[in-house]
C-alpha positions in Angstrom: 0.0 0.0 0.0 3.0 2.4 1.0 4.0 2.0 -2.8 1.0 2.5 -4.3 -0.3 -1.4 -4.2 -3.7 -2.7 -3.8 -5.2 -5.9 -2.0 -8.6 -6.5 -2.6 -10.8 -5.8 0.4 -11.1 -9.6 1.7 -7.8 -9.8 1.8 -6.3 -9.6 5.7 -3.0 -7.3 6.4 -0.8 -8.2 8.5 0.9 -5.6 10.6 4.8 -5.3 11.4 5.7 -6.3 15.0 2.5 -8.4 15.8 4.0 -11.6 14.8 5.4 -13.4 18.0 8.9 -14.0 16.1 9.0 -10.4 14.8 8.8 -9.3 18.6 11.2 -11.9 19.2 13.8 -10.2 17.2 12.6 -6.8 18.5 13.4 -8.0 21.9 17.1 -9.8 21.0 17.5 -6.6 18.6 17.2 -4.7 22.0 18.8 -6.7 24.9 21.7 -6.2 22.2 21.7 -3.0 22.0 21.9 -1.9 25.8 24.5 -4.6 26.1 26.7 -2.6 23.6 25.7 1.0 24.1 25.3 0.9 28.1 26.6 -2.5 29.5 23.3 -2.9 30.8 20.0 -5.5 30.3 20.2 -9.0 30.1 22.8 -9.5 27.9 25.2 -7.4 30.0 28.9 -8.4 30.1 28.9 -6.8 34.3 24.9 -8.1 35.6 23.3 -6.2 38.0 21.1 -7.7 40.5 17.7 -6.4 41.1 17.5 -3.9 43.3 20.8 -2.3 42.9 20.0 -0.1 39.9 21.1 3.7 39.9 18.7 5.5 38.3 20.3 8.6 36.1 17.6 11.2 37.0 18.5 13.8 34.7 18.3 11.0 32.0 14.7 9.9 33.5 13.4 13.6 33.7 15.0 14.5 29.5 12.5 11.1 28.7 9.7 12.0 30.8 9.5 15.6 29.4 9.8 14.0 26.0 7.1 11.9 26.6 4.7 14.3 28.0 5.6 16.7 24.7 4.0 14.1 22.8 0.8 13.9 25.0 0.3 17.8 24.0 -0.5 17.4 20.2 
């Protein structure tokens, strides 16, 4: 549809990220990522246990004021 196609209207779509192996990946693609970018997650080469998690608060306020930005429009 994105590129102009057509399905005709009995036929069902099937949206990215709904498929339980697509948020499989998502999830892998992400435990990944904080491992490399932030040594943190599951994958983390230094675990920490739970409970014993310093929260960056500047970082937590930046993403809460992003958030509620979005809730204006």
């Amino acid at each position: 549809m994105i590129h102009g196609l057509s399905e005709a209207g009995e036929f069902e779509l099937e949206f990215r990220g709904r498929s339980e192996q697509t948020q499989a990946k998502l999830a892998l693609m992400e435990a990944e990522l904080l491992a490399q970018m932030y040594d943190a997650g599951p994958l983390a080469a230094t675990p920490v246990e739970a409970g014993n998690v310093e929260v960056d608060q500047d970082l937590k306020a930046r993403i809460v004021s992003r958030f509620s930005e979005l809730n204006d429009d």
